[in-house]
C-alpha positions, 0 to 999 in steps of 0.5 A: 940752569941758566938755560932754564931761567932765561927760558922761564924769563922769556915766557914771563916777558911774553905773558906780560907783553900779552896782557897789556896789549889790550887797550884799557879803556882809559887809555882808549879815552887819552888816545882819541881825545885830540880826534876830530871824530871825537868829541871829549869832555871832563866834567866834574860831578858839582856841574849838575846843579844840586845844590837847590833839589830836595833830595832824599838821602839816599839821593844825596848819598849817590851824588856824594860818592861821585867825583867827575864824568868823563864823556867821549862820543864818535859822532859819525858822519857820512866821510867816517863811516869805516872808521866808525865801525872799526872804533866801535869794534874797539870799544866793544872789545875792551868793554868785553874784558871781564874785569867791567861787570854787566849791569843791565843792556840797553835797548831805545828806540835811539839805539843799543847800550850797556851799563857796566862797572868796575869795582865790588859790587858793594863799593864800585869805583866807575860805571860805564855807559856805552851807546850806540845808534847807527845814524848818529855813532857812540858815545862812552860815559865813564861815571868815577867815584868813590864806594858806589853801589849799583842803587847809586846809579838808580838814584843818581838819575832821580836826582839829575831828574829833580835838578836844575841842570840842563846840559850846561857846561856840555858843549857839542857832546851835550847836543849829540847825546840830545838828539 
């Protein structure tokens, strides 16, 4: 008996151990905040300035269930090219766990992304927005809030539109997501 529940508390310890080795993305964040290949930033939701817009309601209910932004970018360079590729392998590996849910892709003429979230499709708790571009690198988004739903983030881009906010409060990042 006792053989049996040793055996049994071996493979629970294994079954754990293997399925928090996947990095999360929150994790990814933390770890490459002080990477000097990184560019990194928290940004609470009030930075976006609208106070002044005319919204519509469905406009303010958007910006009312966002908290803050958090905002990691790789900006590649000649010297980091292999490191680029091996840090947006990371992020497209953690991105492609099942519990982040496709939103829609993005194709530009400034490169590849894809918007996803976390969360009930009636009450989403974080939407990310990962982008690509071979010359510049990546840049990962992560939008929290509180019950959001999938017309918030349609909306939530309107209202930016309607703003006064031009990147304020960005810094460096602000400039890599311009161009």
């Amino acid at each position: 008996m006792k053989n049996i529940i040793k055996s049994l508390l071996v493979l629970m310890s294994a079954f754990v151990a293997s399925c928090s080795s996947q990095q999360s993305l929150q994790e990814y964040y933390v770890d490459n905040s002080e990477n000097p290949n990184f560019i990194s930033i928290d940004v609470p939701a009030n930075i976006l300035k609208m106070d002044g817009a005319d919204l519509t309601d469905a406009e303010s209910e958007a910006m009312e269930s966002l908290r803050k932004f958090n905002l990691l970018a790789f900006k590649k360079t000649s010297e980091n090219v292999a490191e680029y590729q091996i840090e947006k392998k990371k992020v497209k590996e953690i991105l492609k766990n099942d519990e982040f849910v496709e939103l829609m892709k993005i194709n530009s003429q400034y490169g590849k992304g894809v918007i996803k979230y976390l969360g009930d499709e009636n009450a989403i708790d974080e939407v990310i927005i990962y982008g690509d571009s071979k010359e510049k690198g990546f840049a990962l988004v992560r939008v929290l809030g509180k019950d959001m739903n999938p017309a918030h983030i349609v909306q939530l881009m309107q209202a930016i539109q309607k703003s006064d906010y031009k990147g304020e409060g960005l810094g460096e990042i602000g400039e890599f997501l311009k161009g």
